[in-house]
N, C-alpha and C positions, 0 to 999 in steps of 0.2 A: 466380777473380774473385769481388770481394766482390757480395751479393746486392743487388739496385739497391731502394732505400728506397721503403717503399710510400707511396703516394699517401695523403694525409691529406685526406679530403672537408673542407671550410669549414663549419664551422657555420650553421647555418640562423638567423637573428635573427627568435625569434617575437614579432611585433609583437602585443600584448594589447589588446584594444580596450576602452576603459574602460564600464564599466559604467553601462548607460544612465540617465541623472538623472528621478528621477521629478517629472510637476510637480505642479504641487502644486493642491491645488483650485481655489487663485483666489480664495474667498470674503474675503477680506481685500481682496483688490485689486480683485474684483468691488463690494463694498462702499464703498471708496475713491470709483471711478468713478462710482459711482452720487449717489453723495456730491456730486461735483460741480456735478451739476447740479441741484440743490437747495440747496446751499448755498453762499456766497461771491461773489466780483463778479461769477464766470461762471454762474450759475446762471440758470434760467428767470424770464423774468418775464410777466406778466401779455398784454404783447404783446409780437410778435416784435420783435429785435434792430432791424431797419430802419426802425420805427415807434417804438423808443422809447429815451431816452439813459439809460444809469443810473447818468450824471453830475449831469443836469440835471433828467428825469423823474420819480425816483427818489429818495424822503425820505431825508436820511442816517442817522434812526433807524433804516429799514428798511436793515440792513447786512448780510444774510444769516446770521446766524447764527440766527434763529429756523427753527423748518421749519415747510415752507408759507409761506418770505414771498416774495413775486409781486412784492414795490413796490408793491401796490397798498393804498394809504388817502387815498381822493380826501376825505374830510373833515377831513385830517389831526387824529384822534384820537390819537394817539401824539406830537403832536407836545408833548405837556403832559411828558411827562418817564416816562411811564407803561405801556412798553408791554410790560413783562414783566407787569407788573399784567393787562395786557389779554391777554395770553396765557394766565395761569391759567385765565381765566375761560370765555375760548375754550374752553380744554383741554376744563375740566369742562365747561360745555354740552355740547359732541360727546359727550363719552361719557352724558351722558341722553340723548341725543337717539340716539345706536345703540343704547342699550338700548329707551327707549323704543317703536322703531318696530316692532323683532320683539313687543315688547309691548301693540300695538297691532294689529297686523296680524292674527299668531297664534291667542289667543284668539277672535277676529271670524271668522274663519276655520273654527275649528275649533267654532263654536258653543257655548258657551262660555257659560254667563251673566253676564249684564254685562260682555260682551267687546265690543261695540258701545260705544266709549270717549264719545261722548256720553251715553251710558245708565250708567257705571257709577257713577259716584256716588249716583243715583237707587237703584241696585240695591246698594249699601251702604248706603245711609242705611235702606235699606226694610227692611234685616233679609234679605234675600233670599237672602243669602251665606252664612248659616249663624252670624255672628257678630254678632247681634242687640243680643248685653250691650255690643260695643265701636265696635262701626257703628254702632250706632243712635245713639248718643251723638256729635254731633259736636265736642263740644267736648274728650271723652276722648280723640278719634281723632287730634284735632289737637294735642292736648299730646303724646300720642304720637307724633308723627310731630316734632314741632320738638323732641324729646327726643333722636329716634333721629339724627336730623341733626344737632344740635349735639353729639353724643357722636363724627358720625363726621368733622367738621367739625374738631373736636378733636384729634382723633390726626392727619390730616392733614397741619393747619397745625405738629403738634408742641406745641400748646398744652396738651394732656393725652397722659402718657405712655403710649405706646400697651400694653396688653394682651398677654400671651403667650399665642398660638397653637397651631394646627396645618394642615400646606399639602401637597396633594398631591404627591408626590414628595420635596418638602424634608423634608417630617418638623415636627417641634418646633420653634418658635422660643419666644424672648423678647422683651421689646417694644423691649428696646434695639436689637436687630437694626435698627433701623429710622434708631436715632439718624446725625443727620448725614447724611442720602442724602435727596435730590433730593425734597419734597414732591408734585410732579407725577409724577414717573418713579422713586418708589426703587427699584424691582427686587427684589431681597435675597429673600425668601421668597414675595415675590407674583408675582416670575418665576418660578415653579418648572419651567417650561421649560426655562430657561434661553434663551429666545430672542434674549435682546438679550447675548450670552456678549461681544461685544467693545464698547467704542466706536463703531465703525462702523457694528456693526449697530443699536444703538440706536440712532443718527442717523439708519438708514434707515427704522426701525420711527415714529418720529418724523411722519417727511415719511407715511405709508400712515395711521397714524393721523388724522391732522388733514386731513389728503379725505376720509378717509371720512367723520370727524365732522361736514365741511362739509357735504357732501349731506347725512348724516341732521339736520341741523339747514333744511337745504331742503324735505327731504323730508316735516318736522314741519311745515312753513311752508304747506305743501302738503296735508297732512291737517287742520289748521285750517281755511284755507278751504272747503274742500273740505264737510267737518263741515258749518261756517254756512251753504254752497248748500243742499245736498242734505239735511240732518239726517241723512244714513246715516254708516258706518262708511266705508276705504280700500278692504276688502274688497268691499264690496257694488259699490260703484264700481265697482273694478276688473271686477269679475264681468259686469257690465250691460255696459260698453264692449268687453270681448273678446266677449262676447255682439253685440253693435252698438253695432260701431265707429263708422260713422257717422250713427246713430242717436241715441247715447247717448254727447256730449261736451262740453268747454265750449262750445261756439258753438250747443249745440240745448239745454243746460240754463239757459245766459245766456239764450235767447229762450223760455223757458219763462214765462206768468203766472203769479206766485206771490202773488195779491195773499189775505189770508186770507179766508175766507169764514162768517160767524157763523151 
């Protein structure tokens, strides 16, 4: 008899499981998101959604595309035709005024001569500084200074061609690097971060810049008066109120007689 056919096992079907999808940072999408609510019809504004229409509340100049716009311009100043104009200026304010506070503070802090910002023109003009032949002069100081500003005023606006450099990270540029990119924001060799790498992120760097530069323009607002109460520095203030807090604040330095005494 013929031998009986062997059994053929079935093949096994090995199911391969695909190879799991990496996700991806996000930062694009996180950027997006964040985006939103800072910019376009849905974004924040100055008060909550239930208190305010931003049909009827809400200037149609202010149409979200600037960053930082809340809807708020209760004197309607923008309404002239002007508000990109009024944005430049904004811009640049904040950024003296972030510079300026660590440049206030700082020095005053660190003892400093002529870091006490109501004294230091005094302690310029006096020679004090060390630079007698151009401090002492003020009319040198001040052609100097509306020199240095209209040269960088200049490159800026694009009105003189800006100078070829050199930028940490970037390296070497030329001044045309510069041609055609955003007067406010060009980026190009002055990002040498590369921070603002997409769109998005720049829109978000955008909205973080211009609060900040709002407080430091309060905060300026805030070290003035403060100056014409007291005649002291931020510093010193500051120092005396953690010292005594309730001792030493507006409500006991308002009730203080300052009337002068010859």
């Amino acid at each position: 008899a013929a031998p009986a056919p062997k059994k053929v096992a079935p093949k096994k079907t090995v199911v391969r499981k695909a190879a799991p999808v990496k996700k991806s940072s996000g930062k694009s999408a996180q950027a997006g998101s964040d985006a939103s609510k800072w910019y376009g019809p849905s974004r924040r504004l100055y008060l909550p959604a239930g208190l305010l229409d931003i049909n009827t509340d809400v200037p149609s100049y202010l149409d979200g595309t600037l960053a930082g716009d809340y809807g708020f311009d209760p004197l309607k100043l923008g309404a002239d035709g002007k508000i990109d104009q009024y944005r430049v200026a904004e811009v640049i304010h904040a950024r003296w005024a972030m510079l300026a506070i660590p440049g206030i503070v700082i020095p005053e802090a660190l003892g400093i001569p002529g870091g006490v910002w109501t004294e230091t023109g005094k302690v310029f003009l006096d020679g004090e500084a060390g630079r007698p032949e151009i401090l002492g002069n003020p009319y040198l100081f001040t052609a100097i200074e509306v020199a240095l500003m209209a040269g960088v005023e200049g490159f800026r606006s694009g009105k003189i061609e800006a100078p070829s450099g050199f930028a940490p990270i970037y390296g070497k540029f030329e001044g045309s690097a510069f041609s055609g990119l955003d007067p406010i924001n060009p980026g190009g060799p002055l990002d040498f971060f590369n921070v603002a790498a997409t769109p998005e992120d720049l829109a978000i760097l955008k909205v973080k810049e211009i609060k900040n530069g709002r407080l430091a323009m309060i905060a300026m607002l805030g070290v003035f008066v403060q100056g014409a109460t007291t005649a002291e520095g931020p510093a010193a203030n500051w120092g005396k109120h953690v010292a005594d807090p309730f001792g030493y604040n507006f409500v006991t330095i308002a009730g203080v007689d300052r009337t002068p005494v010859l």
